[in-house]
C-alpha positions in Angstrom: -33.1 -33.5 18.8 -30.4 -31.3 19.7 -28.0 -32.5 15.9 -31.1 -32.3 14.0 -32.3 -29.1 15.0 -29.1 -27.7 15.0 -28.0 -28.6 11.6 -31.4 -26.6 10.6 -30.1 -23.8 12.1 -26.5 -24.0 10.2 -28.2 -24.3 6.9 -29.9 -21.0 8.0 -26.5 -19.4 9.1 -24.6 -20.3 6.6 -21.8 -21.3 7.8 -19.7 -24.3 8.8 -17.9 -24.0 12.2 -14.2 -24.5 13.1 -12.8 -25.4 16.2 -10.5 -23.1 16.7 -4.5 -4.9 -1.1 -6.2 -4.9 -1.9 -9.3 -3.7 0.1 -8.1 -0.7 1.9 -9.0 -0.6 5.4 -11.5 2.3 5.8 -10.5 5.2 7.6 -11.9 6.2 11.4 -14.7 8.9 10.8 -15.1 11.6 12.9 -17.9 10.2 15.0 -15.1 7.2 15.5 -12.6 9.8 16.8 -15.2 11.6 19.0 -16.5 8.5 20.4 -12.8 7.4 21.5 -12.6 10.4 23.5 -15.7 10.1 25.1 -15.3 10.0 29.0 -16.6 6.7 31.2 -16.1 7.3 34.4 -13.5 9.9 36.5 -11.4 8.3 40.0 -9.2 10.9 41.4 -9.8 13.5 39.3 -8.3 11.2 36.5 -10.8 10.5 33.3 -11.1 7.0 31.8 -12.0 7.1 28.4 -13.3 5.0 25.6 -9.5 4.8 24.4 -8.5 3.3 27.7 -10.4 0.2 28.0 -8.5 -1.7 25.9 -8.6 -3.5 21.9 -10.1 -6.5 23.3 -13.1 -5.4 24.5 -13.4 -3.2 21.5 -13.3 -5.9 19.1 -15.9 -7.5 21.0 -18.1 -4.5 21.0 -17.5 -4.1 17.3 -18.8 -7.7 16.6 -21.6 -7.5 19.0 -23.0 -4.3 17.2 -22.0 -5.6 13.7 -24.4 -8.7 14.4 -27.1 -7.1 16.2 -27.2 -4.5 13.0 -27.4 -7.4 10.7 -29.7 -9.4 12.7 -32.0 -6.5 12.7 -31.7 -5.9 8.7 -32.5 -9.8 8.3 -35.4 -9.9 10.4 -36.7 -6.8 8.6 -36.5 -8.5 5.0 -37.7 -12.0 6.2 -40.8 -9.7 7.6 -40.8 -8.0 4.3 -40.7 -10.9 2.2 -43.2 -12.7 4.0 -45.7 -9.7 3.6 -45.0 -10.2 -0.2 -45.6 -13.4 0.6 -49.2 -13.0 2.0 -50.0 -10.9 -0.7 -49.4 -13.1 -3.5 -51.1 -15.4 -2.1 -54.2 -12.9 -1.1 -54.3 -12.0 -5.1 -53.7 -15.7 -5.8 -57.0 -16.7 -3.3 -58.7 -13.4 -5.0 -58.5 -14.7 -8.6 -60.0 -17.8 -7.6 -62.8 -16.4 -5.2 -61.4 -18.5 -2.3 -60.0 -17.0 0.9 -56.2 -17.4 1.2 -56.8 -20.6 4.4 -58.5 -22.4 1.7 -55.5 -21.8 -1.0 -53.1 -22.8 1.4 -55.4 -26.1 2.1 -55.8 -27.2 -1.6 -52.3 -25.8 -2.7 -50.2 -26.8 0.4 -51.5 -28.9 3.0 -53.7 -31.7 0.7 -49.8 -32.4 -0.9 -47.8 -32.9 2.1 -47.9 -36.4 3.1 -47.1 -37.5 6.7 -43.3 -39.1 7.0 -43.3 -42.9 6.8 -42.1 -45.0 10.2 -38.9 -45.9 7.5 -38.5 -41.9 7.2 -38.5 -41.1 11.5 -36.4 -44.0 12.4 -33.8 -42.9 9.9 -33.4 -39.7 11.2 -34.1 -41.1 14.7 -31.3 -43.8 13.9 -28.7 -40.5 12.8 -29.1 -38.3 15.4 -30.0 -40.6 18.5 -27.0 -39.8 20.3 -27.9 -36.6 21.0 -32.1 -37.2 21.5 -31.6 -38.9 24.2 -34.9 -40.4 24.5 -36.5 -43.1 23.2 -38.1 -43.8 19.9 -41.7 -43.6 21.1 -40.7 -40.0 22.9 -39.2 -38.8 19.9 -40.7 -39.9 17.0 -44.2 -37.3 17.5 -41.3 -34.1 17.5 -39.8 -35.7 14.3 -42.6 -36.2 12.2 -44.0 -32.8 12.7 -40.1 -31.5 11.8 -40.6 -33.2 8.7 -44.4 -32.3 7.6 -43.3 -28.7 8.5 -40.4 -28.8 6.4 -42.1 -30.6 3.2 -45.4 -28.0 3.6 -42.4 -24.8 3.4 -41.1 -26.5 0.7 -44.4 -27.0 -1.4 -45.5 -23.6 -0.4 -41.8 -22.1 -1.5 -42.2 -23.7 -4.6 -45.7 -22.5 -5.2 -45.4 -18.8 -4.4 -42.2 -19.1 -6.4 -44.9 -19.2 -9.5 -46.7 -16.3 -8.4 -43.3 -14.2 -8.1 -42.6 -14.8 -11.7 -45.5 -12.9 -13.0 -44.8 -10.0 -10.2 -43.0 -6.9 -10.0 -40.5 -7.1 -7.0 -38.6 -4.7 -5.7 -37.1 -4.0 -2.1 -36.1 -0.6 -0.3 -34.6 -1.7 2.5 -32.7 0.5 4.9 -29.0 -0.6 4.9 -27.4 0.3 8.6 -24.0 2.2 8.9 -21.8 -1.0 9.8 -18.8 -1.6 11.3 -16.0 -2.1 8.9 -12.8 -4.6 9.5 -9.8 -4.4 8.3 -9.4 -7.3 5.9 -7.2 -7.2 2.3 -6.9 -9.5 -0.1 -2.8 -10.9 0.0 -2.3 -13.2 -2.6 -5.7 -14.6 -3.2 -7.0 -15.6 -6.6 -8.8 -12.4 -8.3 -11.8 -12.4 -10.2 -13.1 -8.7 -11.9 -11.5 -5.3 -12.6 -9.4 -3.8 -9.8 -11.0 -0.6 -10.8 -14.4 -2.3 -9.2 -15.8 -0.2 -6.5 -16.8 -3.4 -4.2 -14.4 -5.7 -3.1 -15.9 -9.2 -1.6 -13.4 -11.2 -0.1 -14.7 -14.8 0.8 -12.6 -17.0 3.4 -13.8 -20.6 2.2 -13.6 -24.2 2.4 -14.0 -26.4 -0.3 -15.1 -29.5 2.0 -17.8 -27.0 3.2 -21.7 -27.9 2.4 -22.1 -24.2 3.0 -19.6 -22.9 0.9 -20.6 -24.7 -1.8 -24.6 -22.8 -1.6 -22.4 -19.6 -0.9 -20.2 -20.1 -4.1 -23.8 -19.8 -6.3 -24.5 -16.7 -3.9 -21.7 -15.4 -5.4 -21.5 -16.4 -9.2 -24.8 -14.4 -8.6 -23.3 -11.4 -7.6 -20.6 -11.9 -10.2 -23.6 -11.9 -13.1 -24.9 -9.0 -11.7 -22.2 -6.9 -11.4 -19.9 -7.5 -13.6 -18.4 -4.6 -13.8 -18.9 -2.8 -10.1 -17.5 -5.7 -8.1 -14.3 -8.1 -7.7 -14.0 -10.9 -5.5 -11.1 -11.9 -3.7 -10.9 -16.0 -2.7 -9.2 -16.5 0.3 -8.5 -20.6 1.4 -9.4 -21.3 5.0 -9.6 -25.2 5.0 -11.2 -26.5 8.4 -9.6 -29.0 10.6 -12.2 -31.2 10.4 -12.4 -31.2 6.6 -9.4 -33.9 5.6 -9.5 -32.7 2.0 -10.3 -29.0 1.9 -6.0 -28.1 2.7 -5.3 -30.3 -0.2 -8.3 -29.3 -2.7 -6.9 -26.0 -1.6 -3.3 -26.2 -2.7 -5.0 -28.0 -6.2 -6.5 -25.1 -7.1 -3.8 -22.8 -6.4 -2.2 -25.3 -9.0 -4.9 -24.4 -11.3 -3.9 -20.7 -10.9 -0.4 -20.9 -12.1 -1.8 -22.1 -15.3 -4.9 -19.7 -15.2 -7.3 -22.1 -14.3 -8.2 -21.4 -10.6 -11.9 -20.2 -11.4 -12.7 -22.8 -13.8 -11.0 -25.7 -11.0 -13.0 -23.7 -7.9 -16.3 -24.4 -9.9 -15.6 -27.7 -10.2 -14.3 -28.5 -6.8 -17.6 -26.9 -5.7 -19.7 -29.0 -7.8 -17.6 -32.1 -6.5 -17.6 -31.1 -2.9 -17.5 -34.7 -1.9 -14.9 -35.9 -4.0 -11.8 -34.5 -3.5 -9.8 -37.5 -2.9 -5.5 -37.1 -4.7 -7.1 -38.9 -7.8 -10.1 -36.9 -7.7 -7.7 -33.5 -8.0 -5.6 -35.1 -10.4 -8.7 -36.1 -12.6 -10.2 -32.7 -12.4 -6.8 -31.1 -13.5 -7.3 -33.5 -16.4 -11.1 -32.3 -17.0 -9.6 -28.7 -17.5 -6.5 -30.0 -19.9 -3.6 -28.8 -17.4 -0.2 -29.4 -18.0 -0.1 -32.8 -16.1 4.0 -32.4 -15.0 3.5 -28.5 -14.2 0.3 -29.6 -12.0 2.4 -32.2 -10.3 5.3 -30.0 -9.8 3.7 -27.5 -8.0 1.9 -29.4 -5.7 4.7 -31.0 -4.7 6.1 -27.7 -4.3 6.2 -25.6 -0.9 4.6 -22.7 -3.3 0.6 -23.8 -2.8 1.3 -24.8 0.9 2.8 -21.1 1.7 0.0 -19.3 0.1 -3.0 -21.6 1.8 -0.9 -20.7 5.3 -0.7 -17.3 4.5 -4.7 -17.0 3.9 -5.0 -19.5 6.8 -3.0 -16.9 9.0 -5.0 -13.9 7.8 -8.3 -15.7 8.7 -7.2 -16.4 12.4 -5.9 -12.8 12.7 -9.3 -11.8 12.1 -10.5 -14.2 14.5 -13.0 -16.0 12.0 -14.5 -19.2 13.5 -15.7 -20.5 10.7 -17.1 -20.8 7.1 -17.8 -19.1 4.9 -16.7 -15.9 5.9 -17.0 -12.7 3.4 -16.5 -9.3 3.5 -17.7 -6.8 1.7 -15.7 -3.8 1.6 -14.7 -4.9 5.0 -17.8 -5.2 6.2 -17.9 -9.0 7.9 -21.2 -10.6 7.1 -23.0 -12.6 9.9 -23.6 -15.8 7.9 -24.7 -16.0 4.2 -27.3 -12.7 3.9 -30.4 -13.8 0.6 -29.3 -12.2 -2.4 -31.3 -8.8 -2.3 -30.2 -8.2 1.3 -26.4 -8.7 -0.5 -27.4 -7.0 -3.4 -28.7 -3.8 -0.7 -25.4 -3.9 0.9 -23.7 -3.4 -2.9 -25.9 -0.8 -4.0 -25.6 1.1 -1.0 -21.3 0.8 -1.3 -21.9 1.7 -5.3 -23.8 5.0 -4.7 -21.7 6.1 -1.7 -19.2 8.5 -2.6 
């Protein structure tokens, strides 16, 4: 079950994996200096400090604490919302003078049906490599996968109703996180440079993920439209045959001030990206045909792909998507009020 389970955990990450200005860099604060100076150990009467043991290390540390921080904020909201949760459905049980085990029975359970034979041996059939067991082992784990998933997905859907006629609002603590030095190059810009958050997205347009994360952030973009500017950055996988290409397109698109309109529909095409395909979408948007073909026979889109491409391995990303926000790296995709936390907290700091 190892692919299966796997690719369940991705689409909770967030990411897809690789094998292998402009936001200015914040400054060191003062308890940044202090900790640099603090002493480890003493041989000989000679102190080793924090300073000495290397950039490596600290690089590693920084990423350890940036995840375990974020880790921590996420499990704190998925708590949160899940008390919401509960009491939605406690008010919902209320209102019909049933207790909330009997809600969850008529509302959720009486509507999941179990997966047919045709349904495990498919996903049996897809992943089987990896099971490594036969059918008849298997197939108990996978249907109660599946009626797990489908009773999540009716109950999602259900207290989705109940949220529409509530008042919800979340105060969660936002952590002081680690901030990486990350700036924007030559990416395409979208919003004021006056914006007080800069979110600079390393993507792949080949990437399942990327495309959920590109609604993320048209999101963001809705919501402050004024406050925050994002900065798209290419980072095309190796094992994505058309992401360097669909890459170079859109750059295209930007010399004739088209890159956001082309990145939407790249996005919304994610599986389609074939020469014609780019051709047909520069079409869709009314491009100059010759000044589209030019350039991307040009060395122009290539250089500026490899100079994003360069950027992401010098911050040692392994995969995507990969954003920042005001240099703060984000483990995965974060829900939108944990992102919208993070803003709010980067707008009202000084």
């Amino acid at each position: 079950m190892t692919k299966f389970i796997t690719s369940i955990f991705l689409l909770l990450l967030g990411a897809c994996a690789t094998s292998f200005s402009q936001t200015s860099p914040c400054p060191a604060s003062s308890s940044t200096s202090k900790s640099e100076n603090v002493v480890l150990g003493v041989v000989n009467g000679i102190e080793i400090r924090r300073s000495d043991i290397g950039a490596d290390l600290e690089a590693e540390l920084k990423e350890i604490k940036n995840e375990s921080l974020q880790r921590e904020m996420h499990m704190l909201w998925v708590a949160t919302d899940e008390a919401i949760t509960e009491t939605l459905m406690q008010k919902e049980a209320e209102q019909r003078g049933i207790s909330k085990d009997e809600l969850r029975q008529q509302e959720v359970n009486a509507k999941v049906s179990m997966p047919t034979d045709e349904q495990v041996q498919a996903i049996y059939d897809e992943n089987k490599d990896v099971i490594g067991v036969p059918i008849e082992t298997a197939a108990p784990h996978i249907k109660r996968q599946l009626v797990e998933e489908q009773a999540a997905e009716v109950e999602r859907s259900l207290v989705s109703q109940f949220r529409k006629g509530a008042e919800i609002s979340y105060s969660l603590p936002i952590p002081i996180l680690p901030r990486f030095d990350v700036g924007v190059g030559r990416a395409s810009i979208w919003g004021k440079e006056t914006a007080k958050v800069t979110i600079v997205e390393f993507s792949d347009f080949e990437c399942p993920y990327c495309g959920r994360a590109s609604e993320t952030i048209e999101d963001l973009r809705e919501l402050y439209p004024e406050t925050v500017r994002l900065a798209f950055r290419d980072f095309p996988l190796s094992q994505h045959a058309h992401a360097r290409p669909a890459a170079e397109a859109a750059h295209c698109a930007d010399e004739q001030g088209k890159f956001w309109e082309y990145h939407d529909i790249l996005f919304a095409n994610s599986r389609a990206l074939s020469a014609e395909d780019l051709i047909g979408y520069a079409e869709k948007l009314e491009l100059d045909k010759k000044a589209f073909a030019d350039c991307l026979a040009s060395e122009r889109p290539k250089a500026l792909v490899e100079e994003n491409m360069a950027a992401a391995r010098e911050l040692k990303l392994s995969g995507t998507p990969s954003i920042f926000i005001n240099g703060i790296k984000l483990i995965g995709l974060l829900p939108l009020p944990l992102l919208q936390a993070i803003i709010d907290d980067e707008i009202g700091s000084p």
